[in-house]
TORNULO-220238 format. One record per residue: residue in one letter; x, y, z of N, C-alpha, C in turn. Coordinates in steps of 0.001 Angstrom, whole numbers, plus 500000, padded with zeros to 6 digits. Layout:
<pts>
aXYZXYZXYZ/...
</pts>
This chain:
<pts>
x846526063771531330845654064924531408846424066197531041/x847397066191531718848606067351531395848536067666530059/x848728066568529089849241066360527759847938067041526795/x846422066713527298845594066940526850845192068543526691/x845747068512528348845434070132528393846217070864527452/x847452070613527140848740071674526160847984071596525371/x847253069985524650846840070005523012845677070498523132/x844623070847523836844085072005523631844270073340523342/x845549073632524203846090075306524932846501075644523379/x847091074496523037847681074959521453846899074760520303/x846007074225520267844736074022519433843877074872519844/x843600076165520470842378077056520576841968077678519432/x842541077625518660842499078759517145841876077410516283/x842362076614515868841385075852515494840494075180515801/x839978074926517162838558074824517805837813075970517675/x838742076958517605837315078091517142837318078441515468/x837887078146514803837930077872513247836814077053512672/x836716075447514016836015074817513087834358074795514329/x834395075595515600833086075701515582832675077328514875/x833257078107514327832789078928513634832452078409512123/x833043077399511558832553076636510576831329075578510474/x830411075634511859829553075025512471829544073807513596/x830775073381513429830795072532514493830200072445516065/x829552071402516373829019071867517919830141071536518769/x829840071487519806830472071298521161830327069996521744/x829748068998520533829249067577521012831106067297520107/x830922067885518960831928067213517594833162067247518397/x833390068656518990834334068634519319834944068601521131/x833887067858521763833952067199522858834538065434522523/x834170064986521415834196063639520629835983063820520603/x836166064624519646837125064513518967838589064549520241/x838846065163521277839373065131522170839493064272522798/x838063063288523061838028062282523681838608060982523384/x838289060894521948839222059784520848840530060155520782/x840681061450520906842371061834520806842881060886522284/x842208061467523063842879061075524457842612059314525002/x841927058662524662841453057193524794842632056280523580/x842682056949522223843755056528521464844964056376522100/x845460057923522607846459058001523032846957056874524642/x845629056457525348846165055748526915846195054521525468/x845236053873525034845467052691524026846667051890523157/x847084053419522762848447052999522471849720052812523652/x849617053625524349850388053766525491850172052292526489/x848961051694526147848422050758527192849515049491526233/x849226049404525206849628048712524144850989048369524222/x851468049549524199853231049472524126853848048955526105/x852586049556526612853187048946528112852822047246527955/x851830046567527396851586045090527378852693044441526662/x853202044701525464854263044272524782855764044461525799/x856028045691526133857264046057526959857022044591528401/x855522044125528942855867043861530096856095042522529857/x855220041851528299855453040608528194856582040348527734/x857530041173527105859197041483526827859783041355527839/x860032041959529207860381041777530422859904040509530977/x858846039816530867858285038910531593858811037733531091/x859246037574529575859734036580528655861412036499528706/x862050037742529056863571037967529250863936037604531112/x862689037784531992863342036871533063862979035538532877/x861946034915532591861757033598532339862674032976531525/x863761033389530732864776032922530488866223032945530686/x866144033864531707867429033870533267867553033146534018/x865977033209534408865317032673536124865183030746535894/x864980030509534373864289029390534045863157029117534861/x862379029989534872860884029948534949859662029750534443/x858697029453534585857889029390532904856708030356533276/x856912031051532096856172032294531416854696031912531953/x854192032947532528852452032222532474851742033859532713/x851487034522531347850680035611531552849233035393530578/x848279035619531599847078035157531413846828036296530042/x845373035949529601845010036796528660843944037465529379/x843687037652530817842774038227531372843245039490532260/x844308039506532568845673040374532725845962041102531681/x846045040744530091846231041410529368844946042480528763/x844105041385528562842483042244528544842180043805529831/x842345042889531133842108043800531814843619045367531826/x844406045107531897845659046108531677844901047178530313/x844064046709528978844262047439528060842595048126528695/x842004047402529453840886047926529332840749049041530299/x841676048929531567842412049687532494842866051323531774/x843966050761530217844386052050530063843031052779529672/x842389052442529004840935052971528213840193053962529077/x840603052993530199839126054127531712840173055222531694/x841779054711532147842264055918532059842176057379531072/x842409056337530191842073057929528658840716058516529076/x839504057854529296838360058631529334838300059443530899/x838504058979531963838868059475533186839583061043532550/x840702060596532814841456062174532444841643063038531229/x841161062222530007840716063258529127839341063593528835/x838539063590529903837239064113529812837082065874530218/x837909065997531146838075067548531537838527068618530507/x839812067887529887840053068909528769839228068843527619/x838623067573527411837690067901526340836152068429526754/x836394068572527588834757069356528049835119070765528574/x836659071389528321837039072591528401837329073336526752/x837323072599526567837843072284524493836242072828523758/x834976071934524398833748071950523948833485073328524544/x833454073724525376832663074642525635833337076243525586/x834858076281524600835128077541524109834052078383523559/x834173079781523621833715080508522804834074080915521439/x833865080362520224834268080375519091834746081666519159/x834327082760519128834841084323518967835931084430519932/x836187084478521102837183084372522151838324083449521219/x837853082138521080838882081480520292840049082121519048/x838930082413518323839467083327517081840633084105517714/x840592085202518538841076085613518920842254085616519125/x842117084627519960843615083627520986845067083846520181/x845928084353520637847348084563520273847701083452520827/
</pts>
């Protein structure tokens, strides 16, 4: 959420660029939201690979055998997803509802 909020704070000049170029407050409620759902996705992504990396490097210490379901993996990515929409819904519904002119503005 943190992360979302900066890339707004630093994107105000062009949220008001491109709803003064007509854009609504739907386009660019969207566009935040895909930013931020991409971003847990990939992040979800690189944590499934890192854990089945860890999970595959003790199973060959421990001599254990590997057993990670694909319903664990489903649920983990689908997990990060709620996350992205959970916490990047605020900044993009702070993003949507700038005032294009105020925006302009923004130093």
């Amino acid at each position: 959420m943190n992360i979302m909020l900066v890339s707004v704070t630093e994107r105000i000049r062009e949220i008001g660029i491109r709803m003064a170029l007509g854009a609504r407050g739907r386009d660019i409620l969207m566009q935040f939201l895909v930013e931020a759902v991409m971003l847990s996705l990939v992040g979800g992504l690189i944590g499934i690979m890192l854990g089945y990396s860890l999970a595959l490097l003790a199973s060959g210490y421990s001599e254990w055998p590997l057993m990670v379901s694909p319903d664990s993996v489903a649920m983990s990515f689908g997990f990060a997803a709620v996350v992205g929409i959970f916490f990047g819904l605020y900044p993009a519904v702070k993003a949507s509802r700038l005032d294009p002119i105020q925006a302009l503005r923004h130093e």
